[in-house]
C-alpha positions in Angstrom: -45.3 -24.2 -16.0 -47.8 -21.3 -15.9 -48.6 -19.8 -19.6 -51.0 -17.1 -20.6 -51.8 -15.5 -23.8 -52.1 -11.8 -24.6 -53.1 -10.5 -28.3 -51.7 -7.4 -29.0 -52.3 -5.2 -32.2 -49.1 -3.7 -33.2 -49.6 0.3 -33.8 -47.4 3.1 -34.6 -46.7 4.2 -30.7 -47.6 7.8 -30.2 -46.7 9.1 -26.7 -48.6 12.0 -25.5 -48.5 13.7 -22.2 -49.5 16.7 -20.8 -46.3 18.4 -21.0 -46.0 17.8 -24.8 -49.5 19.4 -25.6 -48.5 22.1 -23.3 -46.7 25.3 -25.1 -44.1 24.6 -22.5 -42.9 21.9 -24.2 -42.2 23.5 -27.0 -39.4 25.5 -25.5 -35.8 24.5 -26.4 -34.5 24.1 -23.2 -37.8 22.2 -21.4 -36.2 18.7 -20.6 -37.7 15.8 -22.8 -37.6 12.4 -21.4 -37.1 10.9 -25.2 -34.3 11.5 -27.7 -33.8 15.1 -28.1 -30.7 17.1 -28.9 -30.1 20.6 -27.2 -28.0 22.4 -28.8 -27.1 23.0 -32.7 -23.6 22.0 -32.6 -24.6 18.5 -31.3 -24.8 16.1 -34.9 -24.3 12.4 -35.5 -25.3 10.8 -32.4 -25.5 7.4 -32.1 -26.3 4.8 -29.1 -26.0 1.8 -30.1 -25.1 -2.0 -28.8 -21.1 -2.4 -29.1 -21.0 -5.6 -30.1 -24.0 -5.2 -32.7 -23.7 -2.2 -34.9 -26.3 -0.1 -35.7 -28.5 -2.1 -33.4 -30.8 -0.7 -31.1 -29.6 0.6 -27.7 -30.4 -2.4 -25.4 -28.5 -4.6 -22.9 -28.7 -7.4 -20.9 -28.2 -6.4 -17.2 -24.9 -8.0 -15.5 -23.8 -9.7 -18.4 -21.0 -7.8 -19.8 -22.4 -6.0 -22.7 -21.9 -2.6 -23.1 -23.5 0.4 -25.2 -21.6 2.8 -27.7 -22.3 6.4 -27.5 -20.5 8.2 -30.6 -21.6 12.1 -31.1 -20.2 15.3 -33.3 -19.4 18.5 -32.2 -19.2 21.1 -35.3 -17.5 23.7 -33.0 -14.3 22.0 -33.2 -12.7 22.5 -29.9 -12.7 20.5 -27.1 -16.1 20.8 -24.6 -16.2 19.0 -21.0 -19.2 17.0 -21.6 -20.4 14.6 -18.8 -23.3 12.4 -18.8 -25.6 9.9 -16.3 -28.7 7.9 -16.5 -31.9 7.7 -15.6 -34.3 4.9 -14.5 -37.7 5.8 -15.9 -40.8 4.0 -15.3 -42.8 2.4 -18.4 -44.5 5.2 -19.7 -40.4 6.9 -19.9 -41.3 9.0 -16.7 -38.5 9.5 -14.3 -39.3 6.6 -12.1 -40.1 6.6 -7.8 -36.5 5.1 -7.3 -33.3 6.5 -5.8 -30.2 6.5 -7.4 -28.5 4.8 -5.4 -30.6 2.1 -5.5 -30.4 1.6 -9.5 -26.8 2.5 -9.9 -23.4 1.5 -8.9 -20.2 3.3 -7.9 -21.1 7.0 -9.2 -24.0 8.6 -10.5 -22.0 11.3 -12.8 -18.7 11.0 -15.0 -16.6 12.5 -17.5 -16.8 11.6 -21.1 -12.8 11.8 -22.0 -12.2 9.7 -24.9 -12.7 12.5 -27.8 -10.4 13.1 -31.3 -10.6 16.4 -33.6 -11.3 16.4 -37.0 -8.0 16.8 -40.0 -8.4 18.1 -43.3 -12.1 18.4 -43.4 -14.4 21.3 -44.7 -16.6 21.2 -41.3 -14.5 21.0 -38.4 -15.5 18.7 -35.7 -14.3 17.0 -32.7 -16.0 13.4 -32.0 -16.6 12.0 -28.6 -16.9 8.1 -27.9 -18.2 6.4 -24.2 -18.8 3.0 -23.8 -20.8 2.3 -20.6 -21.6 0.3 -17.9 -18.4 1.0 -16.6 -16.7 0.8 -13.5 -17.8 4.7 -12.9 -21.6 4.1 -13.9 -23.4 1.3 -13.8 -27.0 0.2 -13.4 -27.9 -2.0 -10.7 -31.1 -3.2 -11.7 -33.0 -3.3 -15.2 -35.7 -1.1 -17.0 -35.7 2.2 -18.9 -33.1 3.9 -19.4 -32.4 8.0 -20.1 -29.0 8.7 -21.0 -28.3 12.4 -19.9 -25.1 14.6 -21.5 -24.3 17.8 -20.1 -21.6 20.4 -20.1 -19.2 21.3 -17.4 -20.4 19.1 -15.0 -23.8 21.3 -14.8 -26.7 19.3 -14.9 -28.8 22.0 -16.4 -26.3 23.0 -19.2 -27.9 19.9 -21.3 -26.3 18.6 -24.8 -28.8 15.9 -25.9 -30.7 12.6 -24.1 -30.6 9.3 -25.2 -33.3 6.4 -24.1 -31.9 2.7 -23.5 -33.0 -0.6 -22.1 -31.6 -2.8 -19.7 -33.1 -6.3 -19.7 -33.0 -9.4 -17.9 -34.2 -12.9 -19.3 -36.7 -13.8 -16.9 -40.0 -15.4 -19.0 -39.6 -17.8 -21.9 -42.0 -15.7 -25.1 -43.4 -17.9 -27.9 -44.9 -15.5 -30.3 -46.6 -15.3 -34.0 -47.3 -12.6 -36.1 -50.3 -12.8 -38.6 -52.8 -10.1 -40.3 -54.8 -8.1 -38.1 -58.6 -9.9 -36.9 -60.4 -6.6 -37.2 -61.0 -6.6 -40.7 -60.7 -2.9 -40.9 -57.5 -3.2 -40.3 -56.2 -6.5 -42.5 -54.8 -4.6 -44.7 -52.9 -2.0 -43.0 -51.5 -3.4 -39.5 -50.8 -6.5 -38.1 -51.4 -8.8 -34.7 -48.4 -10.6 -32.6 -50.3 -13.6 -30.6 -47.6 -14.2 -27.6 -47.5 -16.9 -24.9 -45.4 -15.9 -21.9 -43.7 -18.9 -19.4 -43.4 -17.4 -16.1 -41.9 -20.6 -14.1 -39.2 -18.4 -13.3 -40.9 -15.0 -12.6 -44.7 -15.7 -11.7 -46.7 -13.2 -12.5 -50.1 -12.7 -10.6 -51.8 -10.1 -12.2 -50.8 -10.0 -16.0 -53.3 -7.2 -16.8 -52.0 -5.3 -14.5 -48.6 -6.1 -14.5 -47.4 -6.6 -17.9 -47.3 -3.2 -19.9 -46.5 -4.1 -23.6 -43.8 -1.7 -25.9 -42.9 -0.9 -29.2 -39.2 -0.4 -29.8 -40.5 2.7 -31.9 -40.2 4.2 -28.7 -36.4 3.9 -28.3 -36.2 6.1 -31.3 -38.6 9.0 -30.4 -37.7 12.0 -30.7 
């Protein structure tokens, strides 16, 4: 079985693009590929694994699982929110890929399970979704942007979301101990990982292999 190792330092992931040091990006309706919420009547939302809560948002493709989107809205009324996803690349770009290729069945739905609030001094009416579903589904894995919208309008946007959809294809042996640099023992630490690839060989792991934080799944 083939095995390399890769040190990593682990440091608090900062994402910067051009966009975000851009004055454009500072506008409330630019769209943010990260967590963001829209509008000011949008509170409490959570995306979360169903099975596990308060988990992070992450899934293992075809197997069954499903995420839990719950969200607030302090107007009270009922709104026709809809939502779909997006495959993004590493760097939580939209990726190269057609739709078609990374979902099944439809690449838009309804949100419709949705109660008001009763005897309480804000008003509210809370919306649930559990997906994959038999309306949307992804077809392969990766990063995920969950997009909600009103009114079936695309560019009427509510909040985003980001997910991950996994599949187990490397065995990962890993150990964390204090950092080498000795500038920075005392304030970060290193994760020494060995990764099998038997099933999934892997050619060029410098290239190839693009290490994450799961700080990133809660930017925003």
């Amino acid at each position: 079985m083939k095995k390399f190792v890769i040190t990593i330092v682990c440091l608090m992931l900062y994402l910067t693009s051009s966009a975000q040091n851009s004055s454009e990006y500072f506008n409330q309706n630019y769209f943010r590929y990260d967590n963001y919420i829209y509008r000011p009547n949008i509170k409490t939302v959570i995306l979360e694994n169903s099975q596990l809560p308060l988990s992070e948002p992450t899934i293992e493709l075809n197997s069954g699982m499903q995420l839990m989107l719950k969200f607030d809205d302090l107007d009270g009324d009922y709104k026709d929110y809809w939502y779909t996803i997006i495959h993004c690349d590493a760097q939580w770009k939209p990726s190269d890929i057609t739709r078609s290729t990374y979902l099944y069945s439809f690449y838009e739905d309804r949100i419709m399970d949705y109660s008001f609030s009763f005897n309480t001094l804000q008003p509210y009416t809370n919306y649930q979704l559990k997906f994959p579903n038999e309306q949307i589904k992804p077809m392969i894995s990766g990063n995920y942007l969950l997009k909600v919208y009103l009114d079936n309008n695309p560019d009427s946007v509510a909040f985003t979301r980001r997910f991950l959809v996994y599949e187990n294809l490397v065995d990962i042996q890993a150990s964390v101990h204090a950092a080498t640099s000795a500038e920075f023992r005392q304030q970060k630490q290193e994760v020494d990982f060995s990764i099998g690839t038997s099933r999934y060989p892997i050619t060029n792991p410098f290239g190839d292999l693009k290490v994450k934080n799961f700080a990133e799944l809660q930017m925003g």
